[in-house]
C-alpha positions as a LaTeX table, in Angstrom:
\begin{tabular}{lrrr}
\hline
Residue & $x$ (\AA) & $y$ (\AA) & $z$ (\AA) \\
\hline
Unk1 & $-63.47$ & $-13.96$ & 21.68 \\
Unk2 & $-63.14$ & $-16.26$ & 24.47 \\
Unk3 & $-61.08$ & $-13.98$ & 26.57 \\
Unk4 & $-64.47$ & $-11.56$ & 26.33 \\
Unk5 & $-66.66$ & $-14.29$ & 27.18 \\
Unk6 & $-64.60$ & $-15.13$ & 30.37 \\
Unk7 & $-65.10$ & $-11.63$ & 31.44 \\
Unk8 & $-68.74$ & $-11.33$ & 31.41 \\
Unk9 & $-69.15$ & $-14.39$ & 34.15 \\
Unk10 & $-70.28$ & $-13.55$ & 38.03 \\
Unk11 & $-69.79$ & $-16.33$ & 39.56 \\
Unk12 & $-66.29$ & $-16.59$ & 40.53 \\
Unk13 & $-65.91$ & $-20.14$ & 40.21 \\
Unk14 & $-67.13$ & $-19.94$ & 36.80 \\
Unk15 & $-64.85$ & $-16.80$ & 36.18 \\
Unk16 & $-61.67$ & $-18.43$ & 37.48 \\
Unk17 & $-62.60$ & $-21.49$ & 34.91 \\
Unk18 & $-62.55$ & $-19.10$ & 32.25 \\
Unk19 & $-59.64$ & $-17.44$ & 32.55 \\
Unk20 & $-58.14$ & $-20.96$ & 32.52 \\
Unk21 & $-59.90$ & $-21.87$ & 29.62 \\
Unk22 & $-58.44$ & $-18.93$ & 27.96 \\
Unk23 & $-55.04$ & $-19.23$ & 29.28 \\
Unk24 & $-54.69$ & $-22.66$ & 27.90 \\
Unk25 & $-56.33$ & $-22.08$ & 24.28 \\
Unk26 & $-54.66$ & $-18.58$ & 23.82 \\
Unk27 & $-51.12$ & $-20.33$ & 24.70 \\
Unk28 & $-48.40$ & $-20.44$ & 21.63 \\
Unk29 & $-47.69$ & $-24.09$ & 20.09 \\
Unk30 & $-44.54$ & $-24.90$ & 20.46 \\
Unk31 & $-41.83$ & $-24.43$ & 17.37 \\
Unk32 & $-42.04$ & $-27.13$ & 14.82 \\
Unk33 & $-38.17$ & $-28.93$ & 14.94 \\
Unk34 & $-38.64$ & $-29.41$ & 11.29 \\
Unk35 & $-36.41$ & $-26.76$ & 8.82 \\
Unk36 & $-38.10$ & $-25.27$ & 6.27 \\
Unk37 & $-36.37$ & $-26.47$ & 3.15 \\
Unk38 & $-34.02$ & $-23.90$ & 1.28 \\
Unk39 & $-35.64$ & $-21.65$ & $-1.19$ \\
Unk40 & $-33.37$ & $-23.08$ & $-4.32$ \\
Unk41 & $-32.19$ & $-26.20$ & $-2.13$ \\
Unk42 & $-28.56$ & $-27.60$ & $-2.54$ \\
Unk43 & $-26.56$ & $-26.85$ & $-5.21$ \\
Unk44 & $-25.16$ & $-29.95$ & $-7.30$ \\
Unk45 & $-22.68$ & $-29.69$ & $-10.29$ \\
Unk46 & $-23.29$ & $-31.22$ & $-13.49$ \\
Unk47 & $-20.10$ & $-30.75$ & $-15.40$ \\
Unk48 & $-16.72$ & $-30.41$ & $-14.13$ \\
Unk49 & $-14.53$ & $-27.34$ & $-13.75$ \\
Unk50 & $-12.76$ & $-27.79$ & $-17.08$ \\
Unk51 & $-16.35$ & $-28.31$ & $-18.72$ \\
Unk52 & $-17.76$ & $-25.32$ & $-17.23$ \\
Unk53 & $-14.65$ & $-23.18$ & $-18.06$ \\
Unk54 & $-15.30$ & $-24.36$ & $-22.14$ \\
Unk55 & $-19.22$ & $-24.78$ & $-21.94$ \\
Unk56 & $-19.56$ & $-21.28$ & $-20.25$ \\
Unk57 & $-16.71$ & $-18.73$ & $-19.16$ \\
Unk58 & $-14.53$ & $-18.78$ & $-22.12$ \\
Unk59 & $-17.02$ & $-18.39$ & $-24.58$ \\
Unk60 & $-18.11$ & $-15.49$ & $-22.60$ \\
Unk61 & $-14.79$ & $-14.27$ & $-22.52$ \\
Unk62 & $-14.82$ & $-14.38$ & $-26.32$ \\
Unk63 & $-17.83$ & $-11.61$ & $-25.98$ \\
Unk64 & $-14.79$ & $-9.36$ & $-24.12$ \\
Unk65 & $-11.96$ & $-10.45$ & $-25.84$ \\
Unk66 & $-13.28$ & $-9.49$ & $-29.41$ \\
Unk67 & $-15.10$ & $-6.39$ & $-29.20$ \\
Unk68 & $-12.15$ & $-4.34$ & $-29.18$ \\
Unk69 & $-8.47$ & $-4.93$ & $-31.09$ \\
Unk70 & $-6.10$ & $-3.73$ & $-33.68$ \\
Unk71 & $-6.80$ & $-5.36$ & $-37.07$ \\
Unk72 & $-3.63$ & $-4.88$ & $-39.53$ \\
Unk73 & $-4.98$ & $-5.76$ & $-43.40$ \\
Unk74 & $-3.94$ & $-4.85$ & $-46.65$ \\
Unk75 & $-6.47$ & $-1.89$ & $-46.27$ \\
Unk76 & $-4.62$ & $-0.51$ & $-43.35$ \\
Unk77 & $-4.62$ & $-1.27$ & $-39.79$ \\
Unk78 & $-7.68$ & 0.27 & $-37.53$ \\
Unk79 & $-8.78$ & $-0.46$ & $-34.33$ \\
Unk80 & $-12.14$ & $-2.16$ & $-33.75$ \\
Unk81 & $-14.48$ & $-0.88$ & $-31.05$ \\
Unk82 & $-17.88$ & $-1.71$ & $-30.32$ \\
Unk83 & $-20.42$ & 1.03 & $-32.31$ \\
Unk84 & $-23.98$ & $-0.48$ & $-32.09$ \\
Unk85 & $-26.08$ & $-1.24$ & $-29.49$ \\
Unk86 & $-26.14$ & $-4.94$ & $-30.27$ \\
Unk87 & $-22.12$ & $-4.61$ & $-30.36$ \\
Unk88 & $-22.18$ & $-4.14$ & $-26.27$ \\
Unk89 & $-25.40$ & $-6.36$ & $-25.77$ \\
Unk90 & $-22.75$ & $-8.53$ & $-26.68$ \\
Unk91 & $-20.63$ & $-7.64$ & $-23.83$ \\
Unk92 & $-22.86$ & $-7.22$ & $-21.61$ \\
Unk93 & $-24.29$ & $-10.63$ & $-21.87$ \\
Unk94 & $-20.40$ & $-11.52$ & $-21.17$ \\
Unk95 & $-20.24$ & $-9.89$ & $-18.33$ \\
Unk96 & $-23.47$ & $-10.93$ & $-16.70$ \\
Unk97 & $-22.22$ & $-14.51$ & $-17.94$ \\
Unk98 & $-18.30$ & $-14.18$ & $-16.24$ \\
Unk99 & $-19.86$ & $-12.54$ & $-13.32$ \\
Unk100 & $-22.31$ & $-14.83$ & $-11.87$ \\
Unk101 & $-20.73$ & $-17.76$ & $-13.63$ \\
Unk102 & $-17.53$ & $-17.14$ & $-11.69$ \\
Unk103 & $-19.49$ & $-18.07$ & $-8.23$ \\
Unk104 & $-20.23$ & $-21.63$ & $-9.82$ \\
Unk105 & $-16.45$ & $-22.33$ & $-9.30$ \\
Unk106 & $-17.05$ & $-22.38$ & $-5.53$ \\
Unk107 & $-19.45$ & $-25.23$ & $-5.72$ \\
Unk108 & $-17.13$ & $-28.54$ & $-5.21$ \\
Unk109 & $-16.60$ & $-29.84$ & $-8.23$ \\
Unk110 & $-14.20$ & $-32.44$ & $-10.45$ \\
Unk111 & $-11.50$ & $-30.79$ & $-12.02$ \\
Unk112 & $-11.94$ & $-33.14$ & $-15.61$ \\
Unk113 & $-14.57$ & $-35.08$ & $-17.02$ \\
Unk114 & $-13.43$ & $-38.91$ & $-15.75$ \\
Unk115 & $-10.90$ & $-40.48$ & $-17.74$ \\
Unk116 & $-9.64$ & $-36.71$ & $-18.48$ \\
Unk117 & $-6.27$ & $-36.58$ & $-16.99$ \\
Unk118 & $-5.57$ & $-33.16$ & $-19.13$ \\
Unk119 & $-1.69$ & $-33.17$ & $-20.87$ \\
Unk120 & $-0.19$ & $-34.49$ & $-17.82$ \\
Unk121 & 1.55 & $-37.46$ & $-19.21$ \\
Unk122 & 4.99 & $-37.81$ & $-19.88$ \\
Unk123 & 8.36 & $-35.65$ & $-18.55$ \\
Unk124 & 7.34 & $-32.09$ & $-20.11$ \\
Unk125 & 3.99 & $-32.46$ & $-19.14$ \\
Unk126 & 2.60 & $-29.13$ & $-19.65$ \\
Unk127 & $-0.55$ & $-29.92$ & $-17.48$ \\
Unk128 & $-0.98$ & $-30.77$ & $-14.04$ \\
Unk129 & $-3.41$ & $-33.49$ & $-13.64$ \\
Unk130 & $-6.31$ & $-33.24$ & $-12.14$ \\
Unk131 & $-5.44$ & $-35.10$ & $-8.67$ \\
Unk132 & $-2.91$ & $-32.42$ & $-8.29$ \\
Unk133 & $-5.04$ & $-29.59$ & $-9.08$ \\
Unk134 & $-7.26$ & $-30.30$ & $-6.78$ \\
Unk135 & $-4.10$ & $-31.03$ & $-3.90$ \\
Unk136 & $-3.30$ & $-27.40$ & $-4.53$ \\
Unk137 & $-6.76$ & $-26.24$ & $-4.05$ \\
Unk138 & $-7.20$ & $-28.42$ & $-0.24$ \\
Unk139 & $-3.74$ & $-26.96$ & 0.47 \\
Unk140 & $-4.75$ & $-22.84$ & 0.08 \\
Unk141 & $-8.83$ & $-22.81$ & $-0.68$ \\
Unk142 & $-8.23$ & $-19.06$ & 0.18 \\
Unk143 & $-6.05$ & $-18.32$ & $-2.76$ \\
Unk144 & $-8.89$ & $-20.39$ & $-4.61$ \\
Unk145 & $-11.51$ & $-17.95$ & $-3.89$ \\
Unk146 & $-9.38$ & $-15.32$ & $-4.41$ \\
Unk147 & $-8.74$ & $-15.92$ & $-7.80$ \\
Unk148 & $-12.44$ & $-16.53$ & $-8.50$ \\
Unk149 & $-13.27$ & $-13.25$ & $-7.18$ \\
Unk150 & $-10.86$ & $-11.32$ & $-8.80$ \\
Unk151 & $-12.60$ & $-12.94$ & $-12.38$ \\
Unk152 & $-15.97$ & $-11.55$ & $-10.99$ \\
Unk153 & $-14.65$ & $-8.68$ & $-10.33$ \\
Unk154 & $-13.65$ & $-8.28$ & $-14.01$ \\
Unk155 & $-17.31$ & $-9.14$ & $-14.90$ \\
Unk156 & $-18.88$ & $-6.06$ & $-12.13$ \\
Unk157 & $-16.25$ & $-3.81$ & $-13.90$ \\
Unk158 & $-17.28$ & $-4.65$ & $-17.61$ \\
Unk159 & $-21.06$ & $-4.29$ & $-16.26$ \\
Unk160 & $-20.66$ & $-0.59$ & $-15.44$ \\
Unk161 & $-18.51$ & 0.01 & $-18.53$ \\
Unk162 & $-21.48$ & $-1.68$ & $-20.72$ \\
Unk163 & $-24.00$ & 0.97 & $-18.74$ \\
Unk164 & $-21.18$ & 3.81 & $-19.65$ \\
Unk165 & $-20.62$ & 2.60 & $-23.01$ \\
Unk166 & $-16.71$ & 3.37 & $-22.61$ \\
Unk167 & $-14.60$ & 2.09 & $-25.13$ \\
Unk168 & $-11.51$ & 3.21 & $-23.90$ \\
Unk169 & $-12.16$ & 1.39 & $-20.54$ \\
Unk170 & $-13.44$ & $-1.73$ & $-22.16$ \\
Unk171 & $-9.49$ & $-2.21$ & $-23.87$ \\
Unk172 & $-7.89$ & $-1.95$ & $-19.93$ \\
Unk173 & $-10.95$ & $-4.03$ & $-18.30$ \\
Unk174 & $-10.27$ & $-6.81$ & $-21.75$ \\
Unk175 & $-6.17$ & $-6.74$ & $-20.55$ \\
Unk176 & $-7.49$ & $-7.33$ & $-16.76$ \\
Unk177 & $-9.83$ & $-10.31$ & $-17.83$ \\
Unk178 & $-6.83$ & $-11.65$ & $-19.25$ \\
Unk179 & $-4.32$ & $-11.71$ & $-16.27$ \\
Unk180 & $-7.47$ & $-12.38$ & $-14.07$ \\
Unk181 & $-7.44$ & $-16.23$ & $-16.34$ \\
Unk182 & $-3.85$ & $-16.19$ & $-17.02$ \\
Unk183 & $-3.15$ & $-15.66$ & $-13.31$ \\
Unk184 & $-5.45$ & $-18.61$ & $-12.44$ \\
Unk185 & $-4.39$ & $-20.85$ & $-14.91$ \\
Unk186 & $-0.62$ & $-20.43$ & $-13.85$ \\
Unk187 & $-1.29$ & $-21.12$ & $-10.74$ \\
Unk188 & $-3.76$ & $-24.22$ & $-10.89$ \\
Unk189 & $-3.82$ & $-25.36$ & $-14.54$ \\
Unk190 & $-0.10$ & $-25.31$ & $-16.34$ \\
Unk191 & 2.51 & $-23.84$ & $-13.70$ \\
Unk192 & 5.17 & $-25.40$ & $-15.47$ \\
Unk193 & 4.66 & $-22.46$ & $-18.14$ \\
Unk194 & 5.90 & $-19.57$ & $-15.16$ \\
Unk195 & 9.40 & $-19.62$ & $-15.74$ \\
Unk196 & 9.06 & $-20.21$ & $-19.93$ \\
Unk197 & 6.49 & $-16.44$ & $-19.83$ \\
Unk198 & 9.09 & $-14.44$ & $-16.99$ \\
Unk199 & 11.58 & $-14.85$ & $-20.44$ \\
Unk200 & 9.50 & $-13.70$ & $-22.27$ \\
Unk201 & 8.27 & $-11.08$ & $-20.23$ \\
Unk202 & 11.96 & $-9.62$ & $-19.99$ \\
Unk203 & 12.83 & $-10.19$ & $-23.54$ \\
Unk204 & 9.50 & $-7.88$ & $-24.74$ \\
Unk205 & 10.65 & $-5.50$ & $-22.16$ \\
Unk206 & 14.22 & $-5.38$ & $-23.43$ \\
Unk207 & 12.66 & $-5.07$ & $-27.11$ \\
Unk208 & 9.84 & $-2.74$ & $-26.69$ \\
Unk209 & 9.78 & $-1.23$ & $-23.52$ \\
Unk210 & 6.25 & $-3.05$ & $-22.82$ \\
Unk211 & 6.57 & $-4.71$ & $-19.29$ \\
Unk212 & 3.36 & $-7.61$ & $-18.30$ \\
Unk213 & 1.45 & $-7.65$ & $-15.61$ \\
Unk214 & 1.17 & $-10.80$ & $-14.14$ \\
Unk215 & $-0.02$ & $-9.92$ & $-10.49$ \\
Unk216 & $-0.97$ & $-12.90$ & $-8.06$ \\
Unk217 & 1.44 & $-15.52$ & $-9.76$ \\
\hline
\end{tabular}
């Protein structure tokens, strides 16, 4: 509106104080230097990594890891599958739960509550403490990620088997949860264990022909 009234003067004088007029109210204000706080704002862990791994992922594991199996009784031995819509509402809530609950392991975290020094102690120690955990992590934090993405990776896959409602997938994507954890925990959690499952890997091969997969160790 001001721009308009600057236009309708005659006098030139009074014209050319318009236009300043207008220049200087119609000019931008500079940028505020202040950031606009994030949406969700930081990110700060309440439990430690072995906490949320029992609290939250391996229960939801459970939701994978029993839907489907062979049950040997003194009735006979069937497989169990998941038949009812509340059967994979079950998995699904799993999946959602391994899925986005796998991205919480990127958040810097503890490895153990404090005092928690897991079953470190002693020659045989089965457990790596978790100093040393978290050594190996500053050492490679790529193979850290990696592993937590291959565990969401599980979760996307059991996601579009819930949608399918494919039962036959759901037993290879419950064996690839599996080595997705197994593989992690050999690497970060009880190493020592390696050489101890490579025997036994070869001994059920020599036996039965069945050979593991234990990718990424």
């Amino acid at each position: 509106m001001q721009l308009i009234f600057c236009k309708k003067f005659v006098s030139s004088g009074l014209f050319a104080l318009g236009v300043l007029t207008c220049a200087c109210s119609s000019s931008k204000p500079a940028p505020s230097s202040t950031r606009a706080p994030e949406l969700w704002g930081e990110l700060k862990p309440i439990v430690s990594v072995k906490e949320l791994m029992r609290d939250m992922l391996d229960p939801a594991s459970d939701y994978v890891f029993d839907s489907v199996g062979t049950v040997i009784s003194k009735e006979g031995t069937f497989d169990k599958e998941p038949k009812t819509d509340a059967d994979w509402e079950k998995i699904r809530i799993g999946a959602v739960t391994i899925a986005e609950g796998a991205d919480l392991l990127k958040i810097p975290r503890p490895f153990a509550p404090p005092g928690d020094e897991n079953n470190s102690a002693g020659p045989d120690a089965e457990e790596l403490p978790p100093a040393q955990i978290k050594a190996k992590l500053e050492k490679d934090p790529v193979l850290w990620m990696a592993k937590i993405e291959a565990l969401r990776n599980v979760g996307r896959e059991l996601l579009d088997i819930v949608k399918r409602k494919d039962v036959k997938e759901l037993w290879d994507a419950g064996e690839n949860l599996d080595q997705a954890c197994e593989n992690c925990h050999l690497q970060y959690w009880y190493p020592g264990e390696r050489e101890y499952l490579k025997k036994l890997d070869r001994r059920l091969e020599e036996l039965y022909g069945v050979r593991a997969d234990r990718t990424g160790r």
